[in-house]
TIKOL-900975 format. One record per residue (C-alpha): residue in one letter; x, y, z. Coordinates in steps of 0.1 Angstrom, whole numbers, padded with zeros to 4 digits, always signed. Example, Ala and Ser with C-alpha at 12.3 -4.5 7.8 and 13.67 -1.06 7.14 Angstrom:
<drendrens>
A+0123-0045+0078 S+0137-0011+0071 
</drendrens>
This chain:
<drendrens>
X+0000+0000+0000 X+0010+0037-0010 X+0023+0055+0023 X+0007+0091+0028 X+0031+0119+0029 X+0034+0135+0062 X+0015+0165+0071 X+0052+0188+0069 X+0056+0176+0034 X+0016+0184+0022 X+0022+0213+0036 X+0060+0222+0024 X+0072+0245-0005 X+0090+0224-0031 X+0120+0234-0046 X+0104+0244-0078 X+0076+0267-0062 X+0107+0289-0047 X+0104+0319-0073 X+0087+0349-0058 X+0074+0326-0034 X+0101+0322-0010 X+0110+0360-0010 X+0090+0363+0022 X+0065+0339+0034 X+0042+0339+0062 X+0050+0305+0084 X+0010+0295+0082 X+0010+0299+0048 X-0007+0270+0026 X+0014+0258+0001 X+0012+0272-0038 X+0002+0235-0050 X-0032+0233-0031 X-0038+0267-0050 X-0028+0249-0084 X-0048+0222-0077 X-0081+0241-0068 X-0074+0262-0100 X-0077+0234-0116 X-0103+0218-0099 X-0122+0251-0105 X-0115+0249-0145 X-0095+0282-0138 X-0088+0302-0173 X-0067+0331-0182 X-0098+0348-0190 X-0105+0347-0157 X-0102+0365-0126 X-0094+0350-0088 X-0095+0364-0055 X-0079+0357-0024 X-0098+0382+0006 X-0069+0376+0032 X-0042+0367+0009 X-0016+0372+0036 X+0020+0371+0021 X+0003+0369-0014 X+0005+0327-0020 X-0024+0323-0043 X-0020+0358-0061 X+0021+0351-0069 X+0007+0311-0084 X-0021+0329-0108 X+0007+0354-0119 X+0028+0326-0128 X+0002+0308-0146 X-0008+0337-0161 X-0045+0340-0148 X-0053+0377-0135 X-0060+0379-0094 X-0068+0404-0065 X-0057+0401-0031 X-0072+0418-0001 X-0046+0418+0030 X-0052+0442+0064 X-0016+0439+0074 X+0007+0466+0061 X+0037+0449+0059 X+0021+0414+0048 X+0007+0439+0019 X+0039+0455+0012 X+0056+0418+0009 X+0027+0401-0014 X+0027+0432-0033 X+0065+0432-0038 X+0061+0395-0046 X+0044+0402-0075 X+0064+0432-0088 X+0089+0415-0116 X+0094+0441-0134 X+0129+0458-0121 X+0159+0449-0138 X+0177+0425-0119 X+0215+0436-0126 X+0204+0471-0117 X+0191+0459-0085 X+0223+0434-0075 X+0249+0463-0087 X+0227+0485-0061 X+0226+0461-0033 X+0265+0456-0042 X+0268+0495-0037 X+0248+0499-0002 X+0276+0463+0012 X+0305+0484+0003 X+0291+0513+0021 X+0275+0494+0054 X+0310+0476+0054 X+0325+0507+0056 X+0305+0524+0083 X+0308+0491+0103 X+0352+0492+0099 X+0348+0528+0111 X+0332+0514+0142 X+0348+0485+0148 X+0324+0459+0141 X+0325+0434+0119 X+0292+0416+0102 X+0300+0379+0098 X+0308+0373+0137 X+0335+0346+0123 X+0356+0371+0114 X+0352+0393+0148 X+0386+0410+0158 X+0398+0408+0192 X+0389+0444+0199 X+0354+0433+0196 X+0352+0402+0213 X+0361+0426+0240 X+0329+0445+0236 X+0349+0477+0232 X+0333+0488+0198 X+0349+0522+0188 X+0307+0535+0190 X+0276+0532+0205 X+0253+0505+0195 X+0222+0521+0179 X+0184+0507+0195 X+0154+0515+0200 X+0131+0537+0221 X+0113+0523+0250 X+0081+0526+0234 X+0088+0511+0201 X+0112+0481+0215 X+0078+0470+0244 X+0065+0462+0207 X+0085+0430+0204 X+0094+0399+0218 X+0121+0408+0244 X+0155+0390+0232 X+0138+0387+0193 X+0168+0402+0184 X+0206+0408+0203 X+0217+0445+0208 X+0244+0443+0179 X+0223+0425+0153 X+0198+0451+0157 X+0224+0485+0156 X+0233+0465+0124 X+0197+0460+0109 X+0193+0499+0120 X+0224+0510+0100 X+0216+0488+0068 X+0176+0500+0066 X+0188+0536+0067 X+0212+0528+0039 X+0184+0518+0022 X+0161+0547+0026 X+0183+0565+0004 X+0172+0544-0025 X+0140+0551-0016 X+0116+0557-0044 X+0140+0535-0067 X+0123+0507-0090 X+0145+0478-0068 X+0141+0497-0030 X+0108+0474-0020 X+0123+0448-0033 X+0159+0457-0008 X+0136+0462+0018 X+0116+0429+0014 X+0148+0410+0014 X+0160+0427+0052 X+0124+0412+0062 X+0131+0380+0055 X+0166+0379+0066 X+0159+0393+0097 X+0129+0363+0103 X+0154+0336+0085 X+0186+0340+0100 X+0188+0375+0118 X+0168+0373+0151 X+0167+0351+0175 X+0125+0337+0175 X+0116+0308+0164 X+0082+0293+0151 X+0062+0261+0162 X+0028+0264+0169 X+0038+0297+0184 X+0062+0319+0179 X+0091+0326+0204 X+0123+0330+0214 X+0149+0306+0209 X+0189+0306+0212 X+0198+0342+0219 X+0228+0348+0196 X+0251+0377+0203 X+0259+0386+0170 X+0246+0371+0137 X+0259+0382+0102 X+0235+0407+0086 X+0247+0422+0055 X+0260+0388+0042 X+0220+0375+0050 X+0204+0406+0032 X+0223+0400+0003 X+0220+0367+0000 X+0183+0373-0002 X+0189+0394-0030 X+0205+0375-0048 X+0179+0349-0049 X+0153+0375-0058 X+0179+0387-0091 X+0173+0345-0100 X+0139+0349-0093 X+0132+0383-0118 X+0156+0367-0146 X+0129+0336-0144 X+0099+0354-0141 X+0101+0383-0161 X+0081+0373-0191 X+0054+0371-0172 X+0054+0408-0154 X+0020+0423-0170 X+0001+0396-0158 X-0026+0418-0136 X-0022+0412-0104 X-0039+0442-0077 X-0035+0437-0039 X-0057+0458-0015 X-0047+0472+0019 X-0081+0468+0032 X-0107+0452+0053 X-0118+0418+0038 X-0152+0423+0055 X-0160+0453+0033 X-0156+0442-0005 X-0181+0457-0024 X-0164+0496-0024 X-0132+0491-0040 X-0140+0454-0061 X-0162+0455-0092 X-0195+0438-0090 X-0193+0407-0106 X-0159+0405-0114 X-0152+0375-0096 X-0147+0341-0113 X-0131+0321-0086 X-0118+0329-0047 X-0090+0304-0032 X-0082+0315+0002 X-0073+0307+0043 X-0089+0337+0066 X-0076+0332+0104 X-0086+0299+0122 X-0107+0308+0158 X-0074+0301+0181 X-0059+0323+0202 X-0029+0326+0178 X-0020+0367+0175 X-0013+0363+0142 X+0002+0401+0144 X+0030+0390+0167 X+0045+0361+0141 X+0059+0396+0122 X+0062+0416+0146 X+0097+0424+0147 X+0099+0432+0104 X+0069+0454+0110 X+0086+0476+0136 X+0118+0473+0123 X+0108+0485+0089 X+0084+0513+0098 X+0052+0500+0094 X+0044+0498+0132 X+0059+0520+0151 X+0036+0527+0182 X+0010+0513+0202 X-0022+0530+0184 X-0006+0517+0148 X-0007+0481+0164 X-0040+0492+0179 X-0053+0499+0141 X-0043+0471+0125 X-0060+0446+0151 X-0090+0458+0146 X-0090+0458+0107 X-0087+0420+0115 X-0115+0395+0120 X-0115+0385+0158 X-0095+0356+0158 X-0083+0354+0195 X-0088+0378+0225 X-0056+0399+0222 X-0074+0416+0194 X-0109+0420+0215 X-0122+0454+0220 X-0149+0468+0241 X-0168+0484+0208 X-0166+0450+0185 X-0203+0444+0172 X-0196+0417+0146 X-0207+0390+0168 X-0243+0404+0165 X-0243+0384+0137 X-0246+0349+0148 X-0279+0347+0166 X-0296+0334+0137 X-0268+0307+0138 X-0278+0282+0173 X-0249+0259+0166 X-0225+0295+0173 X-0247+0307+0203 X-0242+0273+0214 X-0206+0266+0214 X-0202+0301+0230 X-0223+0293+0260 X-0200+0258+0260 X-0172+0277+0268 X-0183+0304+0294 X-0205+0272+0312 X-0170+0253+0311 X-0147+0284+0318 X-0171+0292+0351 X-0171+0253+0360 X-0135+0256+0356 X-0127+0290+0379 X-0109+0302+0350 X-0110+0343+0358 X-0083+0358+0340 X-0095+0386+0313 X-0082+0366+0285 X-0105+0335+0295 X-0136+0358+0303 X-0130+0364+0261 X-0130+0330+0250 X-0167+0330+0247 X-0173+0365+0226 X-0143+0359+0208 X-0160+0327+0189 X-0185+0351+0182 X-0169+0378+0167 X-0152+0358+0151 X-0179+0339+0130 X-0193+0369+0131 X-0165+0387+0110 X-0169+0356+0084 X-0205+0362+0079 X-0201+0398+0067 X-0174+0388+0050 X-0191+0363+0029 X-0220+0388+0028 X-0206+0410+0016 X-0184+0389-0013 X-0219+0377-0029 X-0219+0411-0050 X-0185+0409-0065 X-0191+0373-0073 X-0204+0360-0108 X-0227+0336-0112 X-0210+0303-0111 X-0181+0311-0089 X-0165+0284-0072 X-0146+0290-0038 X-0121+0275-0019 X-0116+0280+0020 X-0087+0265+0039 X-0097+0266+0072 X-0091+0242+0104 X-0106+0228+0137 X-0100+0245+0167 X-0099+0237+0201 X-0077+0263+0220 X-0108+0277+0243 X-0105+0255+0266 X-0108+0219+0251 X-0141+0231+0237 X-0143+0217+0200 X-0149+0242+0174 X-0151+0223+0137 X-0144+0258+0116 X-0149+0240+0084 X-0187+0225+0090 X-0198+0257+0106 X-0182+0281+0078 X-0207+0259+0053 X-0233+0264+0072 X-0229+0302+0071 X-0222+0303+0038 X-0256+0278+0025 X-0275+0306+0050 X-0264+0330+0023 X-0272+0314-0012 X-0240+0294-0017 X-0240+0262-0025 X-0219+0232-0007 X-0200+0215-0032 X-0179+0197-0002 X-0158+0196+0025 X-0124+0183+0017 X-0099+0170+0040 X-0067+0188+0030 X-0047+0175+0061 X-0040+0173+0098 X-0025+0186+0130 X-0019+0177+0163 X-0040+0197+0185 X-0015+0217+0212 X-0042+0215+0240 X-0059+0181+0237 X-0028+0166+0215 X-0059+0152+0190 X-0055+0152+0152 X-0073+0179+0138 X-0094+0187+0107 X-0079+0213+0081 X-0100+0216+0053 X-0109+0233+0020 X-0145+0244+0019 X-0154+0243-0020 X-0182+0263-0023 X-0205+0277-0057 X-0222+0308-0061 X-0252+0308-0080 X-0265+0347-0074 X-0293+0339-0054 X-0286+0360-0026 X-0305+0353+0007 X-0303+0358+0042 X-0284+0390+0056 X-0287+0425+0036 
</drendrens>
């Protein structure tokens, strides 16, 4: 009998998916195959257009580019829009942008000599093993460093990553700068810090030093491989929207839509802002509390650290018994448990604004959709409110047939072990059709 592959390898970028791809990508991605395959599935054509409504790092709009088929993406996060957006730029030239990056080593290098430092810490001299550095390491103010992780990244690494990104600003406005700056984000979540990611993320080995000019450029170079490859296939359209994917209908065409391949959040208590985190601040594209603030609640309510006293989306579920029902499980079992903490008193409303975000948001997608659109929904089981089973995929299709789509099925795309009850647990692809019969919500 055939063995299975393992869950890492369903879920793993293959070598020849790299272009574009692997310039920055989100560590809960789903991989670019599953998007060929429900293309495919979906009878996809290049006279068609695709949508992904939280396209993330931009997996399922970089795969139609390459396949030529045109695609919008909808992303709240500013820098996971600025990546997916860069992803699909292949239009620089990619000697101009290597002989550039070439330019900013020779100068960082310099400014690093002048200090005493030196960026591959195999080749430290002895003045600096003796932590008497001819300057003052560079960091960050109090406010903007209680941002991150503390120890995501050592004191030297970071005055390093602070003296290369302002190189870069002077390119600013250049045709290669995003793409620079995109390559500092990944090296800085590759090879630069010190967090890792499991199921979480965190912080593992603290490193004192850690080479950063050498990583940057690295990444650059890959992305100079990448353009020479995929350059043919630049004017494929390709749009990504910093937006709210619970508000479509203002900025997407009514029925413009021929086929939406996507994974919104799963109901966990995952802060999916904190897996980028350190890029975001690093980079400028969070740089106080309030901008954190904003971007959380441009989100759907996926776990309690995004919670707010003004949320009303979970006003939409009480037409939907088997939501009401699972939220009273959890505050019955949460009081039966003496579980007071703020965070736990959330687990309840959370499960509801959550679903509730994901019925506007289908709601609202019915009018850019055309008649005979086909959907596809990665989305998984959940049981991080305490033990309390929450099967994401059966519910989502239940929302979705309240609202004039039809159920074409559930499809088990793989599974995970569960941190909290150490079960196996569903991740599916919910493959829905649109017919344009709207009913239910207004």
């Amino acid at each position: 009998m055939k063995q299975q592959p393992s869950n890492s390898v369903i879920n793993k970028l293959s070598l020849a998916d790299k272009a574009a791809h692997n310039w920055y990508r989100f560590v809960l991605s789903f991989p670019p195959h599953l998007v060929r395959a429900y293309l495919e599935r979906f009878q996809v054509t290049t006279e068609q257009r695709v949508l992904d409504p939280f396209c993330g790092t931009g997996t399922t709009i970089v795969e139609c580019k390459k396949l030529g088929i045109a695609s919008i993406g909808i992303e709240a996060s500013a820098l996971a829009h600025f990546a997916a957006s860069v992803k699909i730029d292949w239009l620089p030239n990619p000697e101009l942008l290597l002989q550039a990056a070439q330019q900013i080593e020779t100068h960082v290098l310099a400014l690093f000599a002048q200090q005493g430092i030196e960026d591959d810490p195999l080749f430290r001299t002895e003045r600096q093993n003796n932590d008497t550095v001819s300057t003052s390491l560079r960091t960050l103010d109090a406010e903007t460093a209680a941002l991150l992780l503390k120890n995501a990244i050592s004191p030297l690494p970071l005055h390093k990553v602070l003296t290369l990104h302002d190189c870069l600003q002077h390119h600013k406005g250049k045709p290669y700068y995003r793409h620079q700056l995109l390559a500092l984000a990944n090296a800085l979540k590759c090879s630069i810090s010190n967090l890792h990611f499991g199921p979480e993320v965190g912080v593992g080995v603290v490193k004192d030093d850690a080479p950063v000019v050498a990583a940057w450029l690295d990444e650059v170079y890959r992305m100079t491989a990448d353009l020479r490859q995929l350059a043919d296939r630049h004017a494929i359209p390709a749009t990504i929207h910093h937006a709210d994917a619970r508000d479509l209908s203002s900025f997407i065409a009514p029925q413009s839509i021929d086929a939406v391949i996507t994974s919104p959040p799963y109901p966990n208590e995952k802060d999916y802002t904190r897996i980028t985190r350190l890029e975001a601040v690093l980079l400028g594209f969070i740089t106080s509390k309030a901008d954190l603030q904003g971007l959380k609640r441009s989100l759907i309510r996926s776990n309690t650290r995004g919670v707010y006293k003004d949320d009303d989306d979970d006003r939409w579920v009480e037409p939907y018994p088997e939501i009401v029902r699972i939220a009273e499980e959890i505050e019955t079992r949460r009081i039966a448990m003496g579980k007071t903490s703020g965070f736990e008193r959330l687990y309840g409303r959370v499960t509801k604004l959550y679903f509730g975000g994901m019925i506007r948001h289908l709601a609202s997608l019915r009018t850019v959709l055309r008649p005979g659109a086909q959907l596809g929904y990665v989305v998984g089981d959940q049981a991080s409110y305490l033990r309390v089973m929450i099967r994401t995929g059966q519910i989502l299709a239940a929302i979705a047939e309240s609202l004039g789509y039809e159920v074409v099925n559930i499809d088990l795309f793989r599974t995970r072990l569960s941190t909290a009850t150490k079960a196996q647990l569903r991740e599916e692809v919910v493959h829905l059709r649109w017919h344009g019969n709207s009913k239910g919500l207004k």
